[in-house]
C-alpha positions as CSV (number, residue, x, y, z in Angstrom):
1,X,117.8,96.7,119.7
2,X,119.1,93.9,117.9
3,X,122.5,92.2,117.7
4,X,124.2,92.0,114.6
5,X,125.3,88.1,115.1
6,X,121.0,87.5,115.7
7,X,119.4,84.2,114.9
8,X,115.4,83.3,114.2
9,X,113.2,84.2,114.9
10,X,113.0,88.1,114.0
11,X,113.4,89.6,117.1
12,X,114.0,92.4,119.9
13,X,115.0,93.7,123.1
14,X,113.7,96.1,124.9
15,X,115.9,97.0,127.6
16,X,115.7,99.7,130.3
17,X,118.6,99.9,132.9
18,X,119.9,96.2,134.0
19,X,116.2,95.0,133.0
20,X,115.6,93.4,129.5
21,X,112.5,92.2,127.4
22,X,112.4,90.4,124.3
23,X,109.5,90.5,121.8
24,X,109.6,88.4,119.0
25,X,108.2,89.4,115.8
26,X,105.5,86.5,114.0
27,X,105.3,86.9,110.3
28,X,103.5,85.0,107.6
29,X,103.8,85.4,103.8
30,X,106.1,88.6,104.6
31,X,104.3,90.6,106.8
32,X,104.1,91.1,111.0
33,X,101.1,89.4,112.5
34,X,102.0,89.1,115.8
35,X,104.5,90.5,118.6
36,X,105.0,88.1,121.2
37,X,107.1,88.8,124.5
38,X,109.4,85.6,124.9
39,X,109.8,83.6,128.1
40,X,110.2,85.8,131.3
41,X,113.8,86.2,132.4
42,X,114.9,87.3,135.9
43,X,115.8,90.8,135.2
44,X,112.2,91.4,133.1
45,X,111.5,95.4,132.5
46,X,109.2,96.6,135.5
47,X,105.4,96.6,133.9
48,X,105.3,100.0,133.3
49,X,108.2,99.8,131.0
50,X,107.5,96.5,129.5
51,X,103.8,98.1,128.9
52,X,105.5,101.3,127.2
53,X,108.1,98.8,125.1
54,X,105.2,96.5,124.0
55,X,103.3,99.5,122.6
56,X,106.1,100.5,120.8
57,X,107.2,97.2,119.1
58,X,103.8,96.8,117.9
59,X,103.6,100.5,116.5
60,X,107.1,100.1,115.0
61,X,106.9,96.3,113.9
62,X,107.2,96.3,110.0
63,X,110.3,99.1,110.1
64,X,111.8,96.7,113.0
65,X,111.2,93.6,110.8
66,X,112.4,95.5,107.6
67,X,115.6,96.4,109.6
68,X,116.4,93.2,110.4
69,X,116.0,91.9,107.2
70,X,118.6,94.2,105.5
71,X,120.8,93.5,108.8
72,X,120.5,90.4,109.3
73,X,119.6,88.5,105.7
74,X,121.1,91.2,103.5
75,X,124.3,92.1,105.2
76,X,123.3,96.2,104.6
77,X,124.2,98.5,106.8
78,X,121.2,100.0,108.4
79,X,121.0,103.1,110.7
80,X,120.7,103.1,114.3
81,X,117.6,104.8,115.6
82,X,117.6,105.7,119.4
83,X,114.5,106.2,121.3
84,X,113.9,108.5,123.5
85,X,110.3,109.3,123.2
86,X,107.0,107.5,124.2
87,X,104.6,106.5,121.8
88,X,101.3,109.0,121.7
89,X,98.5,106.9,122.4
């Protein structure tokens, strides 16, 4: 999820329960080419969901970084997306 009062750089987080992850998106001349997880807070997701979230932001990260652009940038409504499935492998 993001926030709608966000700041840069594009990012995520990735939260399961009280835990919470943040991935931050890296582009370069308009396009994704990284995901990195940000500093390690106290309540980080346990490995196997930070594992699962990882996957997912990197399988999702151009729609995520489109998103936040029309959010964010744009001021357009966009439409929430809730995940309840893994990502197939």
């Amino acid at each position: 999820m993001f926030h709608t009062n966000e700041h840069y750089p594009i990012h995520v987080h990735a939260t399961y329960g009280n835990y919470q992850t943040v991935f931050e998106l890296v582009m370069k001349n308009g396009k994704v080419i990284d995901v990195v997880r940000r500093r390690k807070y106290s309540n980080e997701l346990p490995p196997t969901q930070l594992k699962q979230a990882a996957k997912f932001v990197w399988a999702r990260k151009e729609q995520i970084a489109k998103k936040w652009i029309e959010a964010l940038v744009h001021n357009k409504k966009v439409t929430m997306e809730k995940v309840t499935r893994k990502i197939s492998s």
